[in-house]
C-alpha positions as CSV (number, residue, x, y, z in Angstrom):
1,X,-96.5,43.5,-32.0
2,X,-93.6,46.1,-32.1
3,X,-89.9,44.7,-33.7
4,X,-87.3,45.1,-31.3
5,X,-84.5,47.0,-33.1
6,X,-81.8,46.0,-31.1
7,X,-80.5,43.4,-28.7
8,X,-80.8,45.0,-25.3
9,X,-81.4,43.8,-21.6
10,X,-84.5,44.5,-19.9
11,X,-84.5,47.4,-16.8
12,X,-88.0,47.9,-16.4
13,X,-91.0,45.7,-17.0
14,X,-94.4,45.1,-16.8
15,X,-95.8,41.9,-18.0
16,X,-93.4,41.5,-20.8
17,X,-94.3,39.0,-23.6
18,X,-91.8,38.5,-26.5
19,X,-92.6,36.1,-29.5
20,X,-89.3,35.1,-30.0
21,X,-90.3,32.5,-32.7
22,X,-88.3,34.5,-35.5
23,X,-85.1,33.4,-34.1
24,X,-85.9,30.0,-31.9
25,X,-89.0,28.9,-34.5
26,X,-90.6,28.6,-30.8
27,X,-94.0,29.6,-31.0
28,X,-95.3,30.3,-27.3
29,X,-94.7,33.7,-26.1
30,X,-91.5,33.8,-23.6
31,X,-92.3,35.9,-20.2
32,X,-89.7,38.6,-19.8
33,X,-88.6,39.8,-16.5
34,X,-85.9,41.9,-14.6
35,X,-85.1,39.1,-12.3
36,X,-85.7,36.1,-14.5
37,X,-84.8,36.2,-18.6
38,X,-83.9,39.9,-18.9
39,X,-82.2,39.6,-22.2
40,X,-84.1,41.1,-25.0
41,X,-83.1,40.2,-29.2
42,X,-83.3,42.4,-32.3
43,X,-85.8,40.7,-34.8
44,X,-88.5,39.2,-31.9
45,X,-91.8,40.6,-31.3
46,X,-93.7,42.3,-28.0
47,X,-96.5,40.4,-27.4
48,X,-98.0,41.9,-24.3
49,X,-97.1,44.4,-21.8
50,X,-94.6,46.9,-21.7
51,X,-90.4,47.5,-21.1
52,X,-87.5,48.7,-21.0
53,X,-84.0,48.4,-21.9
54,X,-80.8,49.1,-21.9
55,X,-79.2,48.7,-26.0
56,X,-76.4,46.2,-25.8
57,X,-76.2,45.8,-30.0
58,X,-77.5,47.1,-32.9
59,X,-77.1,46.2,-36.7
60,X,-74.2,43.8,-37.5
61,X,-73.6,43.5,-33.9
62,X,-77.4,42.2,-32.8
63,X,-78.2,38.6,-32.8
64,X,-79.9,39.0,-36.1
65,X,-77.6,40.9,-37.6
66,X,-75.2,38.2,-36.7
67,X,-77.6,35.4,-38.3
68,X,-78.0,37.2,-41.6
69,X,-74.4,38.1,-41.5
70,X,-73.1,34.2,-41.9
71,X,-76.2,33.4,-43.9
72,X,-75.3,36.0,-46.3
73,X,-71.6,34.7,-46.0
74,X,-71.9,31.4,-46.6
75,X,-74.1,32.4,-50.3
76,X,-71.2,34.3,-51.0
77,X,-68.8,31.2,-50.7
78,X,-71.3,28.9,-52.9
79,X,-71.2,31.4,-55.2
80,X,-67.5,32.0,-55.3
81,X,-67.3,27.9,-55.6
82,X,-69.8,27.9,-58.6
83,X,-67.5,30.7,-60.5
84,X,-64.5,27.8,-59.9
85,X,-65.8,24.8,-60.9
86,X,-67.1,26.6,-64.2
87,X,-63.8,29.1,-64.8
């Protein structure tokens, strides 16, 4: 069950599992090969076997941190609305 850090694409495997239900809400386990689905997304979850990758993006840059990025955006706006309609 290690996180992956960073969004990456996948150079070597070996019977790569990801749970990639963190960012899909998909809860089977999505195989993970060179050839076939190589990319690889900050925030999922190894499953099974082993990898690895090349770092495409980290932090703000990632897939997550892109998620959490307009998530924590749009609050911002609400709360910038709130502070209107009251002022």
């Amino acid at each position: 069950g290690d996180l992956l850090p960073a969004d990456g694409v996948l150079i070597q495997g070996n019977d790569l599992k990801i749970d990639e239900s963190a960012l899909t809400g998909e809860s089977d386990h999505v195989r993970k090969a060179v050839d076939k689905d190589p990319l690889l997304l900050s925030g999922t979850h190894v499953m099974e076997g082993s990898g690895r990758m090349v770092v495409t993006a980290v932090g703000v840059n990632s897939q997550s941190g892109i998620i959490f990025t307009l998530l924590g955006a749009g609050g911002d706006e609400e709360e910038e609305e709130r502070k209107d309609k009251k002022g």
